[in-house]
N, C-alpha and C positions, 0 to 999 in steps of 0.2 A: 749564724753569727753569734748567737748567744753561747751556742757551743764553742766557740772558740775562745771568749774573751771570759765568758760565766767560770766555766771549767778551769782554767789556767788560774784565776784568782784563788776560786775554792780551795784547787789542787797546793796552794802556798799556804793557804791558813787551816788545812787539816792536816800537812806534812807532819805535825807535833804528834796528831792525833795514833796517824798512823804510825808513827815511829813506838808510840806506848804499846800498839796492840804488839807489834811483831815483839816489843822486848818479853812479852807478857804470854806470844808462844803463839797467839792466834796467826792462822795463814788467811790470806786473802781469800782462797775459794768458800773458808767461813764465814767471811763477810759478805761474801756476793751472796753465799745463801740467804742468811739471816736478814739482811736485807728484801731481800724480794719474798721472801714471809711477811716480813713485816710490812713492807708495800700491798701485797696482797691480802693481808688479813685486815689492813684497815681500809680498803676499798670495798672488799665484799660483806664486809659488818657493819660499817656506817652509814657505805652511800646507798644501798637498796632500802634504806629507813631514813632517808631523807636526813643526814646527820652530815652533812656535808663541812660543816666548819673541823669536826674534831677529825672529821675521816682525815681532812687533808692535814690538819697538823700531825695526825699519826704518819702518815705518808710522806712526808714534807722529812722528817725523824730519817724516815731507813734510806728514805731515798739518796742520801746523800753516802751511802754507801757502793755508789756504783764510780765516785768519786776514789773514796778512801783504799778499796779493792787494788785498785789500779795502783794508788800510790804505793801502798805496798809491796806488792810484786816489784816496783821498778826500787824501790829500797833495800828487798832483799834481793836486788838482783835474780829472780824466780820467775822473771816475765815467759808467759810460753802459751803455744797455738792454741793447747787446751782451756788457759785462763781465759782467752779473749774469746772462742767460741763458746764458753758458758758465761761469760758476762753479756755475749751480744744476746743469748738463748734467752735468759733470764729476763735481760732486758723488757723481752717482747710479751713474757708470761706477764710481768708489772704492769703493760702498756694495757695486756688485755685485761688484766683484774680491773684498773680505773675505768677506763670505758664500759666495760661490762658493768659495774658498779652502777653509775650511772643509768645504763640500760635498763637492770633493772630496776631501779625506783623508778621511771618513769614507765614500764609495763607494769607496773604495781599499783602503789599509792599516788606515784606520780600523773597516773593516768592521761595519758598525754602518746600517741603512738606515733605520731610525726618526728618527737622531740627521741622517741625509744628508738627512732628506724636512725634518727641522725648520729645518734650516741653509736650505733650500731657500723653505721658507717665509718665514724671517728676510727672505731675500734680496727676493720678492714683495713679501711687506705692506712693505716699507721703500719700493720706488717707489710704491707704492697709495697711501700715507699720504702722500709727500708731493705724489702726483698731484690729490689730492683737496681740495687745499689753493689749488693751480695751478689745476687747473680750477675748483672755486667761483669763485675771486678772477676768473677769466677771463668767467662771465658775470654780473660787475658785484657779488657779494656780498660781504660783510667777513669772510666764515669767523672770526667773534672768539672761537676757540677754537685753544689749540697742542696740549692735548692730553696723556698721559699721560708717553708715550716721542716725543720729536719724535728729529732725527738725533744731536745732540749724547749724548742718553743712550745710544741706540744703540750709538752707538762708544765712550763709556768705561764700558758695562758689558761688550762683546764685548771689546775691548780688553786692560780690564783681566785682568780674570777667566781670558780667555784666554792673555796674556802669564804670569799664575803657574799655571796648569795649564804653560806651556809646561815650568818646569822638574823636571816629569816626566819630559823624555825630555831636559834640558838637563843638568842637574846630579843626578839620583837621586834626586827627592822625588814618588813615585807617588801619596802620601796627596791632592795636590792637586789632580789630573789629571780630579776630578768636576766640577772648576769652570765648565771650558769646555760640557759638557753644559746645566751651572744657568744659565749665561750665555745661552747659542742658549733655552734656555727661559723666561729672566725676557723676554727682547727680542720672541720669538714672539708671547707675552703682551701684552705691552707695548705690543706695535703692533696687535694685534688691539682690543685698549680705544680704542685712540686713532683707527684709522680707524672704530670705532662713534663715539668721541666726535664726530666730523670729517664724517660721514654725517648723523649726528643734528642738530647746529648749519648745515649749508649745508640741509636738508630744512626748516626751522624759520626759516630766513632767507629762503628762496624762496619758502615760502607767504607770511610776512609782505610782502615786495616783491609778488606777484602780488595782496596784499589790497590792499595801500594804490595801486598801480596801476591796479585795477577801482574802489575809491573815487574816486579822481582823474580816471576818464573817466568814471565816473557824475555825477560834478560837474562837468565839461566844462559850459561852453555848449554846445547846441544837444543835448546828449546825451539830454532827454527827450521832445525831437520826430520 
């Protein structure tokens, strides 16, 4: 849901943005780079140090280029298989720097290995969910289901939640610091629903395709001689 309604706004109030970079020579597949460095270099520098406010405003920064990439391509007319399969690629490298992040400060400093196994799960179910979406659509099914927690909830429930736990150890407010726990738990959650949802709907769609398949060659010519 977020995905739909979040993206379609952004995508109208960075149109400006993008429109500078293409005049300015940058292509999209620089952006999707630059981007997921920078996602990944402020997860794996902040959060294994327990720095959680700034990591995520570093992240919060690039991440919004998974946005802007897109727009571009569709401005300069340059949309193509290769752009969307290195932005989905990327995508999932981003998904694992945060959760890994988290990971580990909590097999660290964090010291906490319930909280390290759940961050670590986060990290899992987040490519499973959306591998299973890939893969359906890959042998010919509409997977017409997104599902509970797709990526976009993911990142601004960890995100958020994360970022004001950070100022725990930012500016002296320990009272909020249970947040980032609730957060790796609603997600954990979240994504376990959604690749049942997601199992459930491509199981349901492949028998239907396997029925109307065997109908189709039963009614073939020549099929009952």
């Amino acid at each position: 849901m977020l995905n739909k309604y979040a993206r379609a706004f952004f995508t109208r109030v960075l149109t400006p943005f993008a429109a500078l970079l293409l005049r300015r020579g940058v292509s999209p597949d620089t952006v999707t780079l630059i981007g997921t460095a920078g996602v990944v270099a402020g997860a794996l520098v902040f959060y294994p140090r327990g720095e959680f406010f700034w990591g995520t405003i570093c992240i919060t920064v690039f991440v919004f280029s998974d946005l802007v990439d897109g727009n571009m391509a569709r401005q300069a007319g340059v949309s193509s298989r290769w752009g969307a399969f290195l932005d989905s690629t990327l995508d999932r490298v981003a998904d694992g720097a945060i959760f890994g992040g988290f990971a580990l400060w909590y097999a660290g400093t964090g010291d906490n290995d319930i909280m390290c196994a759940v961050a670590i799960f986060c990290l899992a179910s987040g490519q499973v969910v959306s591998y299973t979406k890939a893969r359906g659509e890959s042998i010919g099914l509409p997977v017409a289901v997104n599902g509970l927690v797709e990526r976009a909830e993911r990142l601004v429930i960890t995100l958020v939640l994360g970022g004001l736990a950070g100022f725990h150890r930012t500016f002296g407010v320990p009272a909020i610091q249970i947040l980032l726990p609730i957060a790796l738990w609603i997600v954990a959650a979240g994504s376990l629903v959604t690749l049942w949802q997601r199992m459930v709907t491509v199981r349901r769609e492949s028998a239907e395709a396997d029925a109307a398949r065997a109908e189709a060659e039963a009614g073939a010519p020549g099929a009952a001689s």
